[in-house]
mmCIF file of the N, C-alpha and C atoms, coordinates in Angstrom:
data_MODEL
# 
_entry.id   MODEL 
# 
loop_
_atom_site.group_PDB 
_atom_site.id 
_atom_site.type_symbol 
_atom_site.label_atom_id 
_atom_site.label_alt_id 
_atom_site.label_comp_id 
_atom_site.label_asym_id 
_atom_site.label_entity_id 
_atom_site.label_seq_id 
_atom_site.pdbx_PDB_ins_code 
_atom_site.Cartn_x 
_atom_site.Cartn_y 
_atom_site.Cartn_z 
_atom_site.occupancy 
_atom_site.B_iso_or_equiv 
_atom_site.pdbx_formal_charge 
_atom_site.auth_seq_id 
_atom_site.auth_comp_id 
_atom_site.auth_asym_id 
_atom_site.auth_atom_id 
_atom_site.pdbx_PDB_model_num 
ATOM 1   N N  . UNK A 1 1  ? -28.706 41.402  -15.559 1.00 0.00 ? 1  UNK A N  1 
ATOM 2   C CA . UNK A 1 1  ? -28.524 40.520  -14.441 1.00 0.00 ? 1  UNK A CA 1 
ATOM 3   C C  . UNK A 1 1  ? -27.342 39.596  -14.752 1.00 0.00 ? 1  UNK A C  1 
ATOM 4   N N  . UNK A 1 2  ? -26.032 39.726  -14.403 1.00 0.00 ? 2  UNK A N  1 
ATOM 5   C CA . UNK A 1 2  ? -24.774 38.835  -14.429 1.00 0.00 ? 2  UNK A CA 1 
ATOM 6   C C  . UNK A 1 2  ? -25.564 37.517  -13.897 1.00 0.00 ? 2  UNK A C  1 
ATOM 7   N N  . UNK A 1 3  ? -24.768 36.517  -14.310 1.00 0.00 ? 3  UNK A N  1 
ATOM 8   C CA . UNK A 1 3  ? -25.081 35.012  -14.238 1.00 0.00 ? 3  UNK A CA 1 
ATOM 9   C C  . UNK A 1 3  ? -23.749 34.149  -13.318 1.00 0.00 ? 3  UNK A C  1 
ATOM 10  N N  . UNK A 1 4  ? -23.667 33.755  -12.563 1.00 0.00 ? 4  UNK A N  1 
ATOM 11  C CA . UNK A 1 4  ? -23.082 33.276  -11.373 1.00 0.00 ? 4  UNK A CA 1 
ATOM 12  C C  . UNK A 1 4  ? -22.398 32.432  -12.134 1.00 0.00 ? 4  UNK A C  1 
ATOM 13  N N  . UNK A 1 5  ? -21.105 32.043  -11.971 1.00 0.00 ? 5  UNK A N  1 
ATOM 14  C CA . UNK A 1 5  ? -20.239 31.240  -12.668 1.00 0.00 ? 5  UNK A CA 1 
ATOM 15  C C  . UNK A 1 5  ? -20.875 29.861  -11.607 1.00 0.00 ? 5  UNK A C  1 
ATOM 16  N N  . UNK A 1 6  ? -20.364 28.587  -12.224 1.00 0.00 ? 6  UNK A N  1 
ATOM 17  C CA . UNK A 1 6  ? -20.470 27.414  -11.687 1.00 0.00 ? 6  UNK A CA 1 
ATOM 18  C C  . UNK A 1 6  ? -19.607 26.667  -11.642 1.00 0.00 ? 6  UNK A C  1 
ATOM 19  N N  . UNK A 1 7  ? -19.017 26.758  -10.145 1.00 0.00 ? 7  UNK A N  1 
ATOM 20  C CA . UNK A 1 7  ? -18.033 25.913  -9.649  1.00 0.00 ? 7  UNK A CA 1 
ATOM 21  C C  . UNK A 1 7  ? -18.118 24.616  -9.152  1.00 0.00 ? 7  UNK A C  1 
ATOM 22  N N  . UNK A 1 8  ? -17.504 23.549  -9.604  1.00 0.00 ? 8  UNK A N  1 
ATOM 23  C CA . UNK A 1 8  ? -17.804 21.897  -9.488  1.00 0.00 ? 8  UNK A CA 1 
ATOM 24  C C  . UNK A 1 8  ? -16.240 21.578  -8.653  1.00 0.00 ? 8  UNK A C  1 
ATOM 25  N N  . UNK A 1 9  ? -16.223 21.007  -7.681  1.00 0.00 ? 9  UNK A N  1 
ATOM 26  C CA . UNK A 1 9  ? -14.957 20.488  -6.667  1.00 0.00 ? 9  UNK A CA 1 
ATOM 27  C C  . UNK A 1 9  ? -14.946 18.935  -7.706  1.00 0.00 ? 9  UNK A C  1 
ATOM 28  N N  . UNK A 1 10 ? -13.638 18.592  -7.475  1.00 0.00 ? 10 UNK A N  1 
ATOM 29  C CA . UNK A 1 10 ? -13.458 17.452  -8.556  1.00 0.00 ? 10 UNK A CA 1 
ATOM 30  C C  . UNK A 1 10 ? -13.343 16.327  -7.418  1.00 0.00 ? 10 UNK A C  1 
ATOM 31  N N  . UNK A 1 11 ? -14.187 15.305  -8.311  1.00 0.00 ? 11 UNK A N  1 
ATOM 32  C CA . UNK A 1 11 ? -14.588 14.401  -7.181  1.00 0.00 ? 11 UNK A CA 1 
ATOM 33  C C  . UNK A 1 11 ? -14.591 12.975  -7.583  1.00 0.00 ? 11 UNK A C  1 
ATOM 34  N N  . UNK A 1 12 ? -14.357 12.162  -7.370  1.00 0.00 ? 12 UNK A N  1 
ATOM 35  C CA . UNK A 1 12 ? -14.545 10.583  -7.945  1.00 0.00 ? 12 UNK A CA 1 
ATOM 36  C C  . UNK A 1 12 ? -15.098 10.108  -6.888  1.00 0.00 ? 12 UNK A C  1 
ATOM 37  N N  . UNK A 1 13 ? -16.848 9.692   -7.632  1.00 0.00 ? 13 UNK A N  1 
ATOM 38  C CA . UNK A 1 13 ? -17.790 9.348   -7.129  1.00 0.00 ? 13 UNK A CA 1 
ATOM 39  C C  . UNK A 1 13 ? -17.878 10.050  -5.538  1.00 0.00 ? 13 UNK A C  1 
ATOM 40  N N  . UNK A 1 14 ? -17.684 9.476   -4.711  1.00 0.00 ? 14 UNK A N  1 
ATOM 41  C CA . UNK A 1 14 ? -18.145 10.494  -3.093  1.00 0.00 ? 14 UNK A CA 1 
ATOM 42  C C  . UNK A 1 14 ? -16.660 10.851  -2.836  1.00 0.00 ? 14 UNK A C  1 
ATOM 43  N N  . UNK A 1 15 ? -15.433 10.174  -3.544  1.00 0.00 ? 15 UNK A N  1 
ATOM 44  C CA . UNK A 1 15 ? -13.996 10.665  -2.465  1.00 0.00 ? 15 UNK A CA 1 
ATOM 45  C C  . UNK A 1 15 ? -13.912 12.124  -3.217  1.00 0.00 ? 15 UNK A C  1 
ATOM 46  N N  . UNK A 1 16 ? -13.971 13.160  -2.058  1.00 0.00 ? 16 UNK A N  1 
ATOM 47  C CA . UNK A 1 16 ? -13.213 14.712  -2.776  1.00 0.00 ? 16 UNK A CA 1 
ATOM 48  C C  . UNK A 1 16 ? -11.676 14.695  -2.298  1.00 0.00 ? 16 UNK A C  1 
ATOM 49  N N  . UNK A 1 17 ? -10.670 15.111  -2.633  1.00 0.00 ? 17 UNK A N  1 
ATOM 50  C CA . UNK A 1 17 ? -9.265  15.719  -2.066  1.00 0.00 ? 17 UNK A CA 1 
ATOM 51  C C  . UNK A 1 17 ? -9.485  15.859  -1.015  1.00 0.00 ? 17 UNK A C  1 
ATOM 52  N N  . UNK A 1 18 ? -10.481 16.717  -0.412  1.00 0.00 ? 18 UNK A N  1 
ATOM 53  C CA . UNK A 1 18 ? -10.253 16.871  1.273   1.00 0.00 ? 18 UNK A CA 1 
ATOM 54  C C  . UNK A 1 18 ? -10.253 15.913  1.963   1.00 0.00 ? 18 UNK A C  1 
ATOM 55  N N  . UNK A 1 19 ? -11.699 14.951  1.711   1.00 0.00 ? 19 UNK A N  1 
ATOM 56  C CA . UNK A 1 19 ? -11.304 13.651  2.233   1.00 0.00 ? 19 UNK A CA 1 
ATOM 57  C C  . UNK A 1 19 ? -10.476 12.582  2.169   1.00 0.00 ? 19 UNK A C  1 
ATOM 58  N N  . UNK A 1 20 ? -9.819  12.665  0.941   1.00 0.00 ? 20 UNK A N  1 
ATOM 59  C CA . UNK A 1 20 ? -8.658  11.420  0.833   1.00 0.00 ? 20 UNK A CA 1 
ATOM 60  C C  . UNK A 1 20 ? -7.680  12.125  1.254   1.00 0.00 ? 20 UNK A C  1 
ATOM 61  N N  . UNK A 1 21 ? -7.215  13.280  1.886   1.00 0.00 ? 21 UNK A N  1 
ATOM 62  C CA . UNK A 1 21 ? -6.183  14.023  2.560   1.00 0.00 ? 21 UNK A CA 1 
ATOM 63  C C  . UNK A 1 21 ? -6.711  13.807  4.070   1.00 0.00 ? 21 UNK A C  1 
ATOM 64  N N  . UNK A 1 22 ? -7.922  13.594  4.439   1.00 0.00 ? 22 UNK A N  1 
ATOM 65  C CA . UNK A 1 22 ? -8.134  13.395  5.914   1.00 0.00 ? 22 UNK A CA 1 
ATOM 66  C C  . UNK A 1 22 ? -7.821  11.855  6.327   1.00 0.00 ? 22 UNK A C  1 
ATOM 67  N N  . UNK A 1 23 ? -8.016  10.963  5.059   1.00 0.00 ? 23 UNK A N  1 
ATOM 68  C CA . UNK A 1 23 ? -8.400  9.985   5.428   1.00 0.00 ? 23 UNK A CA 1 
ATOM 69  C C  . UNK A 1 23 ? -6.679  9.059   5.300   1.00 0.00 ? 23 UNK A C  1 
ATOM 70  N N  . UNK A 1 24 ? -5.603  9.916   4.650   1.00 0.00 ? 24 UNK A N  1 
ATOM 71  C CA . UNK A 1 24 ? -4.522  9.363   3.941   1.00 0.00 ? 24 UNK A CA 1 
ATOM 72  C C  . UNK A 1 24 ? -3.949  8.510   5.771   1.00 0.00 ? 24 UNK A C  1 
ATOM 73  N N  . UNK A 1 25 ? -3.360  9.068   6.594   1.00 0.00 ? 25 UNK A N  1 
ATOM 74  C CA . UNK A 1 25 ? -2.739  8.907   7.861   1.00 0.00 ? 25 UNK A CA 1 
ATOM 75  C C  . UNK A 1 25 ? -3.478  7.707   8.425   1.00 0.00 ? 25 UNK A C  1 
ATOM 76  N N  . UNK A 1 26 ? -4.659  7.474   8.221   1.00 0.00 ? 26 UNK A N  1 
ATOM 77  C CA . UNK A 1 26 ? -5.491  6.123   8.726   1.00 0.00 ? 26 UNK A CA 1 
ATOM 78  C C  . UNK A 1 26 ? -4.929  4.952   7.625   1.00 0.00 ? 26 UNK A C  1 
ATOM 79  N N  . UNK A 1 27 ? -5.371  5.391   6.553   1.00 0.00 ? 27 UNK A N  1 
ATOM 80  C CA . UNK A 1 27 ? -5.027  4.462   5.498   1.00 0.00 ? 27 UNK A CA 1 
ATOM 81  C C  . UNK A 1 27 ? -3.430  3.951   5.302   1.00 0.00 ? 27 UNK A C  1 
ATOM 82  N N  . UNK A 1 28 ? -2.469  4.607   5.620   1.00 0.00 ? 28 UNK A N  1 
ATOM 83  C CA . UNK A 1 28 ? -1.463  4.685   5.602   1.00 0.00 ? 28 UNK A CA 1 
ATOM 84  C C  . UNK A 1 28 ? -0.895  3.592   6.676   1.00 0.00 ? 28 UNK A C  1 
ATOM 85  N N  . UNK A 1 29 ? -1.473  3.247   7.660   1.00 0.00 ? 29 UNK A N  1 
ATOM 86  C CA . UNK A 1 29 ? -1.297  2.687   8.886   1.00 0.00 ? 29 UNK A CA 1 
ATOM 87  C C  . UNK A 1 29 ? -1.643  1.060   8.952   1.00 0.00 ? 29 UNK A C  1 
ATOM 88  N N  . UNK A 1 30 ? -3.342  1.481   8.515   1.00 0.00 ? 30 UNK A N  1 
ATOM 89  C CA . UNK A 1 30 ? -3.830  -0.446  7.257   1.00 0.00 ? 30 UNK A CA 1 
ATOM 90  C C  . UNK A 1 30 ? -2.831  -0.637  6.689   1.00 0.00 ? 30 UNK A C  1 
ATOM 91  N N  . UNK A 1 31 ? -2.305  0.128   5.535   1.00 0.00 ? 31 UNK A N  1 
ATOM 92  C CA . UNK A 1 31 ? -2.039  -0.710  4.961   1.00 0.00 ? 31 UNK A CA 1 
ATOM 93  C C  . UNK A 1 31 ? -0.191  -1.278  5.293   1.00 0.00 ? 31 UNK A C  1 
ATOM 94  N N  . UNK A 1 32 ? 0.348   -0.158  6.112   1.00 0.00 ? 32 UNK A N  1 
ATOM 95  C CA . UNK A 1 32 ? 1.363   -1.192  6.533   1.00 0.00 ? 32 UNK A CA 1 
ATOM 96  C C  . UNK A 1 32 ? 1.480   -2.313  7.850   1.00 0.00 ? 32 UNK A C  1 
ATOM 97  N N  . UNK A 1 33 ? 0.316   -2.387  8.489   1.00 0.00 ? 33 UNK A N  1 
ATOM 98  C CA . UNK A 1 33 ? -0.011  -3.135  9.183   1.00 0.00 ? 33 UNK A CA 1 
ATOM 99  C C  . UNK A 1 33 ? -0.508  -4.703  8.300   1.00 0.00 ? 33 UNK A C  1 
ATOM 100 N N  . UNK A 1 34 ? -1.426  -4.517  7.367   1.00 0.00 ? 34 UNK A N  1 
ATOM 101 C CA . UNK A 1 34 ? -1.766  -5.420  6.211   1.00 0.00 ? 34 UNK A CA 1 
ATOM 102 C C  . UNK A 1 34 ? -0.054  -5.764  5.817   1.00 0.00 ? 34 UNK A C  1 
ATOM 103 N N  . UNK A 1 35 ? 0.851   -4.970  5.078   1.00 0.00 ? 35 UNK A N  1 
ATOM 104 C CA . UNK A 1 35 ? 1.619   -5.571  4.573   1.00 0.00 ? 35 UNK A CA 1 
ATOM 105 C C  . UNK A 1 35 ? 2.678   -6.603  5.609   1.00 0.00 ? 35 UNK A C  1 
ATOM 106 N N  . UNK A 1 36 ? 2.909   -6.111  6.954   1.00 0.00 ? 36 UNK A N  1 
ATOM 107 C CA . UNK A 1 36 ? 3.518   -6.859  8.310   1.00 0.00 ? 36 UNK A CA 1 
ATOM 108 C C  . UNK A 1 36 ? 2.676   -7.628  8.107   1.00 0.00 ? 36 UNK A C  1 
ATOM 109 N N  . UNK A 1 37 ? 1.696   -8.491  8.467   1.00 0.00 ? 37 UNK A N  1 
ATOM 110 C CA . UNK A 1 37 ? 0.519   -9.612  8.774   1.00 0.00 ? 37 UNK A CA 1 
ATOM 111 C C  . UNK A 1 37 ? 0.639   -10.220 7.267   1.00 0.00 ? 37 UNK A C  1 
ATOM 112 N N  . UNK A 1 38 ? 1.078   -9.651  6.629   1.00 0.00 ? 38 UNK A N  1 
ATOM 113 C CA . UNK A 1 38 ? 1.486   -10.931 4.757   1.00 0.00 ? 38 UNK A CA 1 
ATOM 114 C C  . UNK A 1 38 ? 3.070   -11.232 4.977   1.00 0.00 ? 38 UNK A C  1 
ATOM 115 N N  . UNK A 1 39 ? 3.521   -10.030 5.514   1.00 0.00 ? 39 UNK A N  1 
ATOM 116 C CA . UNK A 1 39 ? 4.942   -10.480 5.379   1.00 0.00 ? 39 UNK A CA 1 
ATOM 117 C C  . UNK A 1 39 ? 5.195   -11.592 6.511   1.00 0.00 ? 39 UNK A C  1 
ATOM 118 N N  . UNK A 1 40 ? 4.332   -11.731 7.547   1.00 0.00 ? 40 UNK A N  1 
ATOM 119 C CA . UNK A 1 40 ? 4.625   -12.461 8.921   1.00 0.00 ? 40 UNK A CA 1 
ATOM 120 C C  . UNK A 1 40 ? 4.133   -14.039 8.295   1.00 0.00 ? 40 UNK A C  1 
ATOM 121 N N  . UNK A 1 41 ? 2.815   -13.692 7.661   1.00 0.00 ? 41 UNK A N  1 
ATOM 122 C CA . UNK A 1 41 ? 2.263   -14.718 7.746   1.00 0.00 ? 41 UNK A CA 1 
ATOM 123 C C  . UNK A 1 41 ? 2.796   -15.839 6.250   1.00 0.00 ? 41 UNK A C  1 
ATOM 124 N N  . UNK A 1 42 ? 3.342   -14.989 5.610   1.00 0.00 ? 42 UNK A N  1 
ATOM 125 C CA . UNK A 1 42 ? 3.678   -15.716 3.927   1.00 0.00 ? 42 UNK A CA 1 
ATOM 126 C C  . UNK A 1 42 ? 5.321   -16.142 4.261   1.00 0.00 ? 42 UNK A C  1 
ATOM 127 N N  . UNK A 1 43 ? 5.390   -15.749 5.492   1.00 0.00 ? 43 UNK A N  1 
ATOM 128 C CA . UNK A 1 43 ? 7.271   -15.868 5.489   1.00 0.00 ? 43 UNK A CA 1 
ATOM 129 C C  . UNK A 1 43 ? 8.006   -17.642 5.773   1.00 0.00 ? 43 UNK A C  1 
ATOM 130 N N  . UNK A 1 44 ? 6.708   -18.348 6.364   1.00 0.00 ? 44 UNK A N  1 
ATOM 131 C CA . UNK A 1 44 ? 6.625   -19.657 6.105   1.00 0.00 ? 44 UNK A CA 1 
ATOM 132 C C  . UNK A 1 44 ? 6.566   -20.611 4.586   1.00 0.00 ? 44 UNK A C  1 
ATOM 133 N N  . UNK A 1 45 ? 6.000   -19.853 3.646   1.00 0.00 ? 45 UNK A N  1 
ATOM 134 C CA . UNK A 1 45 ? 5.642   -20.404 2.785   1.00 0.00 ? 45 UNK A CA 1 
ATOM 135 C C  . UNK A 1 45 ? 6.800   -20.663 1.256   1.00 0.00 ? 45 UNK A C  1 
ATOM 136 N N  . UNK A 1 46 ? 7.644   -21.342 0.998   1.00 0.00 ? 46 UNK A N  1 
ATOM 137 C CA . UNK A 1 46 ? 8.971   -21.307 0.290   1.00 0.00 ? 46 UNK A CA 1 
ATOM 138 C C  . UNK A 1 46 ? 8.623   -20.499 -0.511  1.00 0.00 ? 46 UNK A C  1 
ATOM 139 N N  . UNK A 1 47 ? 7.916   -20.729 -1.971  1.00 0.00 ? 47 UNK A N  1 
ATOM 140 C CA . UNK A 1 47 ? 7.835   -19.481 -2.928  1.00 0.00 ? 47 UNK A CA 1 
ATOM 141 C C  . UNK A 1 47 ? 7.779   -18.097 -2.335  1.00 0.00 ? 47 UNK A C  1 
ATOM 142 N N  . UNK A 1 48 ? 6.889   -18.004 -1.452  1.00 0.00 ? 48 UNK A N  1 
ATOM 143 C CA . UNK A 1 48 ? 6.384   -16.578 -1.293  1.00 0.00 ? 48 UNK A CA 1 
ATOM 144 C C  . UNK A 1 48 ? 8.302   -16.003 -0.495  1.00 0.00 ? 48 UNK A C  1 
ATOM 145 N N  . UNK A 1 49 ? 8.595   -16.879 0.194   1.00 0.00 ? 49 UNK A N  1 
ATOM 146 C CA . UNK A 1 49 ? 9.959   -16.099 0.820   1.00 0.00 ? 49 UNK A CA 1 
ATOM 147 C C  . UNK A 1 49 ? 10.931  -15.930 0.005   1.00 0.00 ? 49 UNK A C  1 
ATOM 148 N N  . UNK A 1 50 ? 10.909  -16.694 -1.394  1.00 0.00 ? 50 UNK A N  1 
ATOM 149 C CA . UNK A 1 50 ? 11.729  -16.845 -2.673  1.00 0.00 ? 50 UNK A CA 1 
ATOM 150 C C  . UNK A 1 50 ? 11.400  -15.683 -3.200  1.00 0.00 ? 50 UNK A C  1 
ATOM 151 N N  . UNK A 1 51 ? 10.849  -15.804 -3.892  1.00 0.00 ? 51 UNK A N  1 
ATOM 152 C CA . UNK A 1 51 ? 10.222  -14.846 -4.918  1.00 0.00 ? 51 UNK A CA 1 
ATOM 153 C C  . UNK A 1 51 ? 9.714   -13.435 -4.385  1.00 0.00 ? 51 UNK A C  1 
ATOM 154 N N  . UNK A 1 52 ? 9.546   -13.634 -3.068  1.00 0.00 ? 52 UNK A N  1 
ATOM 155 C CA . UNK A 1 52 ? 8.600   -12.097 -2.759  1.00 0.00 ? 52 UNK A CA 1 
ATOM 156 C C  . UNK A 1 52 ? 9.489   -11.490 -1.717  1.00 0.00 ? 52 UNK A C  1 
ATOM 157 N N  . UNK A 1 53 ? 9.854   -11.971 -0.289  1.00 0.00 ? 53 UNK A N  1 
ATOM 158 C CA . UNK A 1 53 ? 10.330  -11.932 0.614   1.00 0.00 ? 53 UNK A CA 1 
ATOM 159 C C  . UNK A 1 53 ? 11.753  -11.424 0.719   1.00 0.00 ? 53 UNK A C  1 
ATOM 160 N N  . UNK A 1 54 ? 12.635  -12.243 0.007   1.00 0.00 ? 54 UNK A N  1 
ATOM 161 C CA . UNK A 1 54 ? 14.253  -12.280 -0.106  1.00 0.00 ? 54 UNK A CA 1 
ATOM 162 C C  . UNK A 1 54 ? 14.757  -11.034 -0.866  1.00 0.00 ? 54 UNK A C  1 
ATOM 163 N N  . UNK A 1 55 ? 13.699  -10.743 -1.759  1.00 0.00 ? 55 UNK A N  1 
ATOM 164 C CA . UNK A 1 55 ? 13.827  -9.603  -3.345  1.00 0.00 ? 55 UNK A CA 1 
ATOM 165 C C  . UNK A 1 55 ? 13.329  -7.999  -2.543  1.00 0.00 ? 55 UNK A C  1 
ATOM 166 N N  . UNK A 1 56 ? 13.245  -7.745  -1.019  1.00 0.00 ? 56 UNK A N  1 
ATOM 167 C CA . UNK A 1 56 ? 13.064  -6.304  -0.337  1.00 0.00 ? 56 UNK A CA 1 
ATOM 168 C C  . UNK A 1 56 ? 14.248  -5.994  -0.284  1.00 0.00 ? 56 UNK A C  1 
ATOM 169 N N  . UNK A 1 57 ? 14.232  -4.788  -0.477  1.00 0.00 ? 57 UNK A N  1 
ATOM 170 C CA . UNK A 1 57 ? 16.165  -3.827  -1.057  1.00 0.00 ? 57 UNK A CA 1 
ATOM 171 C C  . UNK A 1 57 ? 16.537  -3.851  0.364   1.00 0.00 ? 57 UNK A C  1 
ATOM 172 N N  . UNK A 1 58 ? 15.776  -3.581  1.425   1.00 0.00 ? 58 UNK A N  1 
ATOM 173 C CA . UNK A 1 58 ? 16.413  -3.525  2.378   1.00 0.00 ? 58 UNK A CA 1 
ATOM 174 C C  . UNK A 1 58 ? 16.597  -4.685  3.354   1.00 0.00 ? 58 UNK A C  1 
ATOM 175 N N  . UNK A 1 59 ? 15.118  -4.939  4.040   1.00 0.00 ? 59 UNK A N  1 
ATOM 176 C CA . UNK A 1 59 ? 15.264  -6.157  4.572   1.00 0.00 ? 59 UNK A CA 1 
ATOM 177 C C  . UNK A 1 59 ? 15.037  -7.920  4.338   1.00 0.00 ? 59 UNK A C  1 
ATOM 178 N N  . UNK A 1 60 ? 15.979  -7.565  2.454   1.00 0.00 ? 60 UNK A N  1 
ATOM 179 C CA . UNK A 1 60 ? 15.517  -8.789  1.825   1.00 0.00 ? 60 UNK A CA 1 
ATOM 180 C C  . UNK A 1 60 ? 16.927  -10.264 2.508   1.00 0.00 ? 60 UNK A C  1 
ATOM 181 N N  . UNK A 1 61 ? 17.566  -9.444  2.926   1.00 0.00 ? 61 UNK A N  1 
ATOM 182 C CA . UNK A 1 61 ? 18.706  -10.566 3.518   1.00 0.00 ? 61 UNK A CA 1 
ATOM 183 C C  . UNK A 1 61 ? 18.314  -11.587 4.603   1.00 0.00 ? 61 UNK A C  1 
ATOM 184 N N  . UNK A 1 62 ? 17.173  -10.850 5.403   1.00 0.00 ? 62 UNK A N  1 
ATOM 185 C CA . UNK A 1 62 ? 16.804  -12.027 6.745   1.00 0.00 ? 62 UNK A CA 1 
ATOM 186 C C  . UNK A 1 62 ? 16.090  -13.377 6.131   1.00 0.00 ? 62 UNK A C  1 
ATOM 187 N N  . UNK A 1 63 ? 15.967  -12.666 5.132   1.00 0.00 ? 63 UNK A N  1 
ATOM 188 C CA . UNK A 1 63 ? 14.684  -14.094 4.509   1.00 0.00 ? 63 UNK A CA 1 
ATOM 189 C C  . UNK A 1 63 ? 15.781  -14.898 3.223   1.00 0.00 ? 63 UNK A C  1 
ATOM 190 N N  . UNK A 1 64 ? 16.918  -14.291 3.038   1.00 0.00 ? 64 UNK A N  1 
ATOM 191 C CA . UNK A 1 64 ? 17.459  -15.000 2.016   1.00 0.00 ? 64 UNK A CA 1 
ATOM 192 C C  . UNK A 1 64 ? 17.546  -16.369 1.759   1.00 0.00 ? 64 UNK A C  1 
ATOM 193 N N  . UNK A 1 65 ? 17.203  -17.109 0.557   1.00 0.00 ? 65 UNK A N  1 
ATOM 194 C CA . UNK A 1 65 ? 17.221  -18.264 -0.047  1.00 0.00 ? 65 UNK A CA 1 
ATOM 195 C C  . UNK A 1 65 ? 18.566  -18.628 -0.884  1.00 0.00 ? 65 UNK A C  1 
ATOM 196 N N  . UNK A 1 66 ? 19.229  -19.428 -0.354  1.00 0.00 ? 66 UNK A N  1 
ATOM 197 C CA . UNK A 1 66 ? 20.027  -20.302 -1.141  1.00 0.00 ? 66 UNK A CA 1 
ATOM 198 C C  . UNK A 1 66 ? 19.779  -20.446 -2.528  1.00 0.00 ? 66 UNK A C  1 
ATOM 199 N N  . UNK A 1 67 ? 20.134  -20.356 -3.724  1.00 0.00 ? 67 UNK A N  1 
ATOM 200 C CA . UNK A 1 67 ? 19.874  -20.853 -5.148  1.00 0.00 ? 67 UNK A CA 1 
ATOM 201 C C  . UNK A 1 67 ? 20.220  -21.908 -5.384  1.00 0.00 ? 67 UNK A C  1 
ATOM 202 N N  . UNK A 1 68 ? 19.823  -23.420 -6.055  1.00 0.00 ? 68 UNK A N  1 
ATOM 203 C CA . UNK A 1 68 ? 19.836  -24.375 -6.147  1.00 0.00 ? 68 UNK A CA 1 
ATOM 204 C C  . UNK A 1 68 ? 20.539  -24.082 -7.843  1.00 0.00 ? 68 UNK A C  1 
ATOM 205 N N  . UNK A 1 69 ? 21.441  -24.707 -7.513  1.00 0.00 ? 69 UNK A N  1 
ATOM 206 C CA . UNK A 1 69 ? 22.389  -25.209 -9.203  1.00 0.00 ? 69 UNK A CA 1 
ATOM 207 C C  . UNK A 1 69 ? 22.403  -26.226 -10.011 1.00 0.00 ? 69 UNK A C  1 
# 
């Protein structure tokens, strides 16, 4: 009587590949919606437009800060 091999799908805790491939296009959408609503909302705040804001490769010029000498 041959013995059935045992196949295990690789899984971390409940997420399998299929689902973090179904779920990527939703997630993808949070989180640049999350990052607009920090960038909107932190763009008031001096450090955060210093340090975080001004330093984007692309649209780090709208927020640019003067350097103090």
């Amino acid at each position: 009587m041959p013995v059935r091999q045992i196949v295990s799908n690789p899984h971390f805790g409940a997420i399998t590949p299929e689902k973090l491939i179904r779920a990527a296009p939703s997630l993808a959408i949070w989180g640049a919606a999350a990052g607009s609503a920090l960038a909107l909302l932190g763009s008031d705040v001096p450090l955060v437009k210093k340090d975080v804001l001004s330093r984007i490769p692309i649209a780090g010029s709208y927020w640019k800060v003067e350097e103090e000498q």
